[in-house]
N, C-alpha and C positions, 0 to 999 in steps of 0.2 A: 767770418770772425766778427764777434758784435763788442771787443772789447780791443785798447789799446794793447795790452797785454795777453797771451793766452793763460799765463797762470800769472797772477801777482801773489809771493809767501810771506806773511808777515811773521816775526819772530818775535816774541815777547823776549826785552833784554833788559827787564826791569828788577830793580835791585831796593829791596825793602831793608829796613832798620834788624842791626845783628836778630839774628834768631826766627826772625818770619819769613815762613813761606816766601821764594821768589825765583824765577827761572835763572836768575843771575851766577844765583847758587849752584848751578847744576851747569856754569861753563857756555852758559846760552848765545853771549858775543862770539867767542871763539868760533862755535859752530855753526853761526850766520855768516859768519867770514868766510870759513871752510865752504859753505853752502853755495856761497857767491863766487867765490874762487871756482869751485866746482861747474856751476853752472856755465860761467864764462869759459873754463877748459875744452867744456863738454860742446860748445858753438848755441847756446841757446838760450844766451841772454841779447836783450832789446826790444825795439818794438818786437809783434805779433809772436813774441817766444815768450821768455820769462825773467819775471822781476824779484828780486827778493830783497826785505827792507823788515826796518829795525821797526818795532811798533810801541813799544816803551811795554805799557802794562796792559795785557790783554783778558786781566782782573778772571784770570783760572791759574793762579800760583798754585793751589792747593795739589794741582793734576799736573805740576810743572816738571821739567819745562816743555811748555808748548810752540805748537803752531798752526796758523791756519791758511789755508790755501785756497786761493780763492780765483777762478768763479763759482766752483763748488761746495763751497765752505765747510771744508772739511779740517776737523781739527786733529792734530796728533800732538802727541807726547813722545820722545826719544831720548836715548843716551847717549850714542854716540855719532862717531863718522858711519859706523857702517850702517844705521838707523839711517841716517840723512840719506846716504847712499842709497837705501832702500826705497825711500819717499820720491828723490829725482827718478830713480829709472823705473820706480813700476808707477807712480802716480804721476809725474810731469811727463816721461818721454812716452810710457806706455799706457794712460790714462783708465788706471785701474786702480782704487781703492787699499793700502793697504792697512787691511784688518787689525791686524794683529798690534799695530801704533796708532789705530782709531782711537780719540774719544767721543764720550756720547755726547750729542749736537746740545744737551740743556734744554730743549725744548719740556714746557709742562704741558 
C-alpha cells in the first residue's frame, strides 16, 4: 500500500447563494454522514481502509451532487442511500467501477 489511506472520498458539501447550482441542495451533508457512519459499521475506516471527509466545493455543482474517490479519481454523482451504498461495496470493498454513477474525468 503506497498511500496512508486505501481509498480517501471527498464529498462536495458546498452550499451556493438561493438558486445556484450546489451539491448542498441535493442533501450532500447528510449523505457524507450516512457514508461515514456506514463505513465505520461496515469495520473499514482508518489508517490503510478508508476515509471520507467533507471538501467544501469541488467546483462540478452543475453534475451535482458529487464525489470523488480517490486514489483512483474517480468522480460520481448520486441520489441516495442506496447510490452510496452501491459506491462502498462495489467500488471501496470490491474495487470495481460503478458505471452507471460515473462521471466523465473533464479531461480536454
Amino acid at each position: 500500500m503506497s498511500g496512508y489511506y486505501k481509498h480517501h472520498v471527498f464529498f462536495c458539501t458546498n452550499q451556493r447563494e438561493a438558486g445556484k447550482a450546489c451539491c448542498e441542495n441535493f442533501n450532500a451533508s447528510n449523505l457524507r454522514q450516512y457514508a461515514k457512519q456506514r463505513i465505520k459499521s461496515l469495520g473499514l475506516s482508518g489508517q490503510g481502509q478508508v476515509r471520507v471527509n467533507t471538501a467544501a466545493c469541488l467546483d462540478r455543482c452543475d453534475e451535482g451532487p458529487v464525489i470523488v474517490v480517490y486514489p483512483e479519481a474517480v468522480w460520481y454523482s448520486y441520489i441516495d442511500r442506496s447510490d452510496i451504498d452501491e459506491i462502498i461495496e462495489e467500488h471501496l470493498i470490491g474495487g470495481r467501477i460503478v458505471e452507471r454513477l460515473r462521471l466523465p474525468d473533464g479531461e480536454a
